[in-house]
C-alpha positions in Angstrom: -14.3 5.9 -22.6 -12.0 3.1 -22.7 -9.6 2.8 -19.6 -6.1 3.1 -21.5 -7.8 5.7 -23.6 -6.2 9.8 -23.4 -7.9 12.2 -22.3 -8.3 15.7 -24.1 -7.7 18.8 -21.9 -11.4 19.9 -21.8 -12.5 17.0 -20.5 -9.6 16.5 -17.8 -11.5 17.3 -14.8 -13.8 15.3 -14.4 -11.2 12.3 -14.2 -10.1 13.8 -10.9 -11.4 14.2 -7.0 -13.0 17.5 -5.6 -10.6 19.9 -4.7 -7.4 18.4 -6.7 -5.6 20.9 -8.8 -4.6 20.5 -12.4 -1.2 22.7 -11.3 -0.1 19.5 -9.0 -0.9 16.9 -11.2 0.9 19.1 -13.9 4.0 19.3 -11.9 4.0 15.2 -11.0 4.0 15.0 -14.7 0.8 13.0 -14.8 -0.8 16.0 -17.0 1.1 17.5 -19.9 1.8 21.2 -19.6 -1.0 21.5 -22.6 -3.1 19.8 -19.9 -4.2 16.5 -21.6 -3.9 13.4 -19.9 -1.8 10.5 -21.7 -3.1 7.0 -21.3 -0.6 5.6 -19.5 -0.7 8.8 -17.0 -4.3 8.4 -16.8 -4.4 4.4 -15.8 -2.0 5.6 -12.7 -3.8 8.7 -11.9 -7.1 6.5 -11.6 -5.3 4.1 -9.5 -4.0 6.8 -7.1 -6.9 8.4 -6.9 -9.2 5.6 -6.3 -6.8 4.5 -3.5 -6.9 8.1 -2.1 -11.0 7.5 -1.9 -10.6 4.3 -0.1 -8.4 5.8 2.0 -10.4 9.1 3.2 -12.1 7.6 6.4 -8.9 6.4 7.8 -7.5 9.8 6.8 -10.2 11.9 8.1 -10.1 9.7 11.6 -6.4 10.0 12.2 -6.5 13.6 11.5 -9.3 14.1 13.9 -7.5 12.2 16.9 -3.8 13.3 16.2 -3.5 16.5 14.7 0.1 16.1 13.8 -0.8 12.8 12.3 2.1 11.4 10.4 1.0 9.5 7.3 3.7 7.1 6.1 3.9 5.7 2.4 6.8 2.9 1.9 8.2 2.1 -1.5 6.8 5.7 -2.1 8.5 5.9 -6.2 8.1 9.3 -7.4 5.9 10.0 -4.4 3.0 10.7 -6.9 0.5 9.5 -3.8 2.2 11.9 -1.5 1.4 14.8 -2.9 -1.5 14.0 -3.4 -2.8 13.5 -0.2 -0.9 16.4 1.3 -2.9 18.5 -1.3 -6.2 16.9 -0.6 -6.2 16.5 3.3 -3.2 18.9 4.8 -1.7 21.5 3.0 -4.8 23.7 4.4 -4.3 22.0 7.7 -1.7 23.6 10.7 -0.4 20.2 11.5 -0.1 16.8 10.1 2.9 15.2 8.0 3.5 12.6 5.0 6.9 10.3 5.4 7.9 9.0 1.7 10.3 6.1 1.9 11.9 5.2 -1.2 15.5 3.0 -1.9 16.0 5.1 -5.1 18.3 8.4 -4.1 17.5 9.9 -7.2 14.0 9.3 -7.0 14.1 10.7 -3.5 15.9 13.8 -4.5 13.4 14.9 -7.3 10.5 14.6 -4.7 12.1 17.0 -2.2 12.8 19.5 -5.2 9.2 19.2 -6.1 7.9 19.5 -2.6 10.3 22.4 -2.0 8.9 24.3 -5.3 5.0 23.7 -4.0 6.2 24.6 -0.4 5.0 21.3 0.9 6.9 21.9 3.4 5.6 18.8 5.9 6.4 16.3 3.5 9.7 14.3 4.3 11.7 12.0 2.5 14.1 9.1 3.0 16.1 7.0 0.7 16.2 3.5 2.6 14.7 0.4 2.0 11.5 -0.3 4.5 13.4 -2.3 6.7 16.1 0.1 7.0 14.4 3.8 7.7 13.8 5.7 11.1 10.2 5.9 12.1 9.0 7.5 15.2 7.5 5.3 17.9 3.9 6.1 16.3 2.7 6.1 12.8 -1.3 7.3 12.3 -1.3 5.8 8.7 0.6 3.4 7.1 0.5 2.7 2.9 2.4 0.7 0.4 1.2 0.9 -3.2 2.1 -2.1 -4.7 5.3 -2.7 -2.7 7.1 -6.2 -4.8 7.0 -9.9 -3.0 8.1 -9.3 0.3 8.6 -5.6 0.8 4.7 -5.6 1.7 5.7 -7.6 4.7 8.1 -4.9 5.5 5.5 -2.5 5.4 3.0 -4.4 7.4 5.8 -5.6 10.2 6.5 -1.5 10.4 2.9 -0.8 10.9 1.9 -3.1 13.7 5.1 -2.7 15.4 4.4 1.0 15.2 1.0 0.7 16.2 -0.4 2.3 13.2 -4.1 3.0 13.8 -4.9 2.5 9.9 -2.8 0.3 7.6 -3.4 0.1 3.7 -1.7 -2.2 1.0 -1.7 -2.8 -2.1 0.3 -6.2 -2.3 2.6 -6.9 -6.1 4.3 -9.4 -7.3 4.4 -12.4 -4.9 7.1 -14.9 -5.1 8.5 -15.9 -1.8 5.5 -18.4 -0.6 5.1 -19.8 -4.2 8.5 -21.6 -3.3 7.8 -22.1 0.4 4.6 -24.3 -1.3 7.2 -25.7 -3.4 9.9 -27.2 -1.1 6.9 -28.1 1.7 5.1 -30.1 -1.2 5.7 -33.5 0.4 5.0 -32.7 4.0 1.3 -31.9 3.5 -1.7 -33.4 3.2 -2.4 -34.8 0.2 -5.5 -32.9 -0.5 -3.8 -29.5 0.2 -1.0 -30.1 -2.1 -3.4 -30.6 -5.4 -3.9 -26.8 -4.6 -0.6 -25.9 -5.5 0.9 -29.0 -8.1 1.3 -27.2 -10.8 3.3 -24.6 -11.5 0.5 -21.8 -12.3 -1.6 -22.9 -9.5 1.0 -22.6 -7.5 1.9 -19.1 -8.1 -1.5 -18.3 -7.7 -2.2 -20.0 -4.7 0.8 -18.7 -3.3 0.0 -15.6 -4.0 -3.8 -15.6 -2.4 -2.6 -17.3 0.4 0.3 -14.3 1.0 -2.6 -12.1 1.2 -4.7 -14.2 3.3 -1.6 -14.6 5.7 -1.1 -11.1 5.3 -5.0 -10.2 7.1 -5.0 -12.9 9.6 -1.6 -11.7 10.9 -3.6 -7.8 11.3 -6.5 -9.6 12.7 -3.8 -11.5 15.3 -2.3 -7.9 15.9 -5.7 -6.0 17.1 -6.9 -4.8 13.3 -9.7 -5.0 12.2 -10.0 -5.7 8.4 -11.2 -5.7 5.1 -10.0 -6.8 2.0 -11.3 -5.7 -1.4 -11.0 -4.5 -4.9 -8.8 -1.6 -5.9 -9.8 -0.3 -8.9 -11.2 -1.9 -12.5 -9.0 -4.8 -13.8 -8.6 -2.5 -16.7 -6.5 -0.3 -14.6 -4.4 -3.0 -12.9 -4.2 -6.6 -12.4 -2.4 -6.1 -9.5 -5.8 -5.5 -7.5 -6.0 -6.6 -4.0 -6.7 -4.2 -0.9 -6.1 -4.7 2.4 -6.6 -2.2 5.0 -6.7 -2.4 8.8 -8.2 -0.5 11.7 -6.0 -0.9 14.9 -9.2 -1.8 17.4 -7.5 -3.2 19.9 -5.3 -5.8 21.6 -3.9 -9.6 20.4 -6.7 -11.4 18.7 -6.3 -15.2 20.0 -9.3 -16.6 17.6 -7.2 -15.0 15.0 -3.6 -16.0 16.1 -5.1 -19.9 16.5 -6.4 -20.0 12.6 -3.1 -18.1 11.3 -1.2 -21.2 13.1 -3.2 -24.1 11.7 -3.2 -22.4 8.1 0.7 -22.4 8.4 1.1 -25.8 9.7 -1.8 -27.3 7.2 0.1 -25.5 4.0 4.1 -25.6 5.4 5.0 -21.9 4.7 6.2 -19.2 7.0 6.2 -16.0 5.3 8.6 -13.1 6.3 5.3 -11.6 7.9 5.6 -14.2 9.9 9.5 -14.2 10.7 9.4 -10.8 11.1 7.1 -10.5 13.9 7.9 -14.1 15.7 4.8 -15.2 15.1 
């Protein structure tokens, strides 16, 4: 079946996890009340859902070590991951809470009428931008699902200076190096700026090397990481996955190569600002 294909209500199931209800995803609006699944509906719900897999150990360890582990998702939209994982990994569960942080009031009001209606009632919500919110001095698990350019810095600034014990992104659109590569074009080597001389290179480069900022600066904080695929291309071309596992203090081998890769290519992300790296 072809990714951006709808699915017909009898066969509906089998597109999602053990234990997630047809009721919930009704409600989100990712199933229709006939209970077919749109195409459009299904690309995000394969998306969410294969992020929710990714995510389980990390789940399943916080939960075990805190039990009124707060799970954070920044940029949180309609809060469609939310309720999801409060279905999957709380709602039966005495303690434990998801934060959703969204910028978009409306957006933030329908998700605490929905969670009000299912009687989720340890989700929270808060209309700020990342930067802006309140967060308690500890965060269990931190997520952004495809937070744009530099609002996945915010999210990963929040994280380690929370000491999150699990951080996942999923990075967007990347802009903010691309031009940092730009204006630092004649002050590097020679060889490093054929990387980046054209224009399409350059927002490519710019973008891996965000990303590969982006896990050296986890590394540097005590994480331990891994980067990977998402889901399909089919599903998004927006694709990268980096999560991090706090393990311990300031990584100098780490904090040494994240310093020559930023004088060797002249950028300093807000990652970096943020943190005074």
């Amino acid at each position: 079946m072809k990714a951006r294909e709808a699915v017909a209500a009898k066969h509906v199931r089998r597109e999602l996890l053990p234990n997630q209800s047809l009721e919930l995803l009704q409600t989100l609006h990712l199933v229709t009340r006939d209970g077919q699944l749109n195409a459009d509906a299904r690309r995000k719900l394969k998306q969410v859902n294969h992020f929710v897999g990714l995510l389980q150990p990390a789940l399943d360890d916080a939960l075990a070590r805190f039990p009124e582990a707060l799970v954070v998702d920044v940029g949180s939209g309609n809060a469609y991951l939310g309720f999801i994982l409060y279905e999957l990994f709380m709602k039966e569960r005495a303690g434990g809470a998801v934060l959703n942080v969204e910028s978009r009031a409306e957006l933030t009001e329908k998700a605490k009428e929905r969670a009000a209606a299912l009687k989720f009632d340890r989700m929270q919500f808060v209309t700020s931008n990342i930067e802006g919110a309140a967060y308690p001095e500890r965060i269990q698990v931190m997520m952004a699902l495809h937070a744009c350019d530099t609002a996945t810095d915010d999210a990963l600034a929040v994280a380690i200076k929370h000491k999150a014990e699990h951080v996942a992104l999923v990075p967007c659109c990347q802009a903010e190096v691309a031009q940092q590569l730009k204006d630092a074009r004649p002050k590097v080597d020679s060889a490093v700026q054929s990387l980046f001389s054209h224009p399409w290179h350059r927002r490519e480069f710019g973008s891996h090397l965000t990303n590969v900022i982006r896990a050296l600066v986890l590394e540097a904080s005590g994480y331990q990481v891994t980067v990977t695929e998402l889901a399909g291309w089919e599903h998004s071309l927006k694709n990268e996955l980096i999560l991090g596992r706090r393990v311990g203090h300031e990584n100098r081998v780490a904090k040494t190569r994240l310093e020559a890769l930023l004088a060797a290519t002249g950028v300093r992300p807000k990652i970096v600002r943020s943190l005074g790296l």
